[in-house]
C-alpha positions in Angstrom: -51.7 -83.8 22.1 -50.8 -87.4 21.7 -47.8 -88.6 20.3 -47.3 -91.9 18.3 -43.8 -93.7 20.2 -44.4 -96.0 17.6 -43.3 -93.1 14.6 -40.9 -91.4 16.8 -38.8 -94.1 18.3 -37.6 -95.6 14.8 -37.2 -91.6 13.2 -34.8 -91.0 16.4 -32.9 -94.1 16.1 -32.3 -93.1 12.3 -31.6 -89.7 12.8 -28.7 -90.6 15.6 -27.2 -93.1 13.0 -26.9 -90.2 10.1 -25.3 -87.9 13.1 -23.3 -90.7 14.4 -22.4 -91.9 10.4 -21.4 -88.0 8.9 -19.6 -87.0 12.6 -20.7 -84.5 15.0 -20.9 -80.5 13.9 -17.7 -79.5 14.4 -16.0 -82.5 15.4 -12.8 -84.0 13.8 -13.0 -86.5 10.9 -11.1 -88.1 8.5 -9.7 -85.5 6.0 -9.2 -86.7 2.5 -6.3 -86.7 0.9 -7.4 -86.7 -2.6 -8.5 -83.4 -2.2 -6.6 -80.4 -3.9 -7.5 -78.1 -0.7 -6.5 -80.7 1.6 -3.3 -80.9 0.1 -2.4 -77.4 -0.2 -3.0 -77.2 3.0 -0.4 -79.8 4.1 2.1 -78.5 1.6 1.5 -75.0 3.3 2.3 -76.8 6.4 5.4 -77.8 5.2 6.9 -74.7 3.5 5.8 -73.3 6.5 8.1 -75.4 8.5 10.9 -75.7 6.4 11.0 -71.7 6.9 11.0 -71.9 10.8 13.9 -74.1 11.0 18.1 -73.9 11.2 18.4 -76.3 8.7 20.0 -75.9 5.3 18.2 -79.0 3.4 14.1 -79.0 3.4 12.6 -81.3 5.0 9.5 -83.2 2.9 6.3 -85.7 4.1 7.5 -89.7 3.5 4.7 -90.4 4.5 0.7 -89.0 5.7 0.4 -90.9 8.9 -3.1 -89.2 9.2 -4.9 -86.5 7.8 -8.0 -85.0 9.6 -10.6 -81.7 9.7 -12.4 -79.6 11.8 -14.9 -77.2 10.8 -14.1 -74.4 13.0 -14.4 -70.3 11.7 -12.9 -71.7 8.1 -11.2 -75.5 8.4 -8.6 -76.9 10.3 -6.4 -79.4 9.4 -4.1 -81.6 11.9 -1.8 -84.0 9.8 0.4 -86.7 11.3 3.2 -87.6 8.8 7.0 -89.3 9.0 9.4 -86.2 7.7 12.6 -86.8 6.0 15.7 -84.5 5.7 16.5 -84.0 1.6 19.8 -83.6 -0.1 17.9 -80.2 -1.5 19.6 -77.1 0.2 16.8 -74.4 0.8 16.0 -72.2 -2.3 16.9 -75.0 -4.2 13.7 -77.0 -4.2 12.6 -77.0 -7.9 12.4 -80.4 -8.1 13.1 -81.9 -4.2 11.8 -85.5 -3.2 12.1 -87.6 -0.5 15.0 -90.3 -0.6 13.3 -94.0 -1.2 15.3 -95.2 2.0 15.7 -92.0 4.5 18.4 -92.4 6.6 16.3 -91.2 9.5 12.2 -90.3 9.4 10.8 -88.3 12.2 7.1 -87.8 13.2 5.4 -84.3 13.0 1.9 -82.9 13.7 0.9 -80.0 11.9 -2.4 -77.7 12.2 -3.3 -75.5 9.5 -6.3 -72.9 9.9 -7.7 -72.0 6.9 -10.3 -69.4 6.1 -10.4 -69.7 2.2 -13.2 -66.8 2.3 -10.4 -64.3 3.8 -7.8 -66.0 1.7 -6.0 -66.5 4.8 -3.9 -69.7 5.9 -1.9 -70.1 8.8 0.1 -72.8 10.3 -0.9 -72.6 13.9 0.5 -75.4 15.9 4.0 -77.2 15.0 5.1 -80.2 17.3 8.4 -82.5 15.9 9.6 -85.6 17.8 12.4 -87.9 16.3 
């Protein structure tokens, strides 16, 4: 059987740019913000982490330094984002924002696994550095 390079060259040059344009199966990409899940799944993060710690006030995002995904057995989510202490003690969070000038902002990255199917989150890596 003969094969035409001429057909096959340019459909494999087009076929790596698509790959190479979407990301690789499983591979991490930009997660969007805009997106309820992706969201929910950072303000999971957070309650999460504002139960793990000592503190009396919660701690809330200033700012989403970046946001990605993974499609692993359900989605995973790693978020980079500038934390800020709130005058809000814990329990008391009705309405809790983030001061407009923090006195000090401290970098976490959070990763959330999500299997939506299960109805199952988790928060299953935490790492804080001032």
């Amino acid at each position: 059987m003969l094969t035409n390079w001429k057909l096959v060259v340019p459909l494999l040059a087009v076929a790596f740019i698509v790959a190479s344009a979407e990301g690789m199966p499983g591979g991490v990409v930009d997660a969007n913000m805009n997106l309820q899940t992706t969201r929910d799944a950072l303000q999971f993060a957070v309650v999460e982490y504002n139960k793990r710690t000592n503190d009396l006030y919660v701690r809330q995002v200033a700012e989403v330094v970046n946001a990605q995904q993974q499609v692993v057995a359900g989605m995973k989510y790693i978020f980079t984002v500038q934390m800020a202490r709130t005058s809000c003690r814990k329990g008391d969070v009705e309405n809790c924002a983030v001061p407009k000038n923090p006195a000090a902002l401290y970098q976490c990255t959070f990763e959330v696994w999500s299997r939506s199917w299960l109805k199952e989150i988790q928060l299953i890596k935490t790492d804080c550095k001032p």
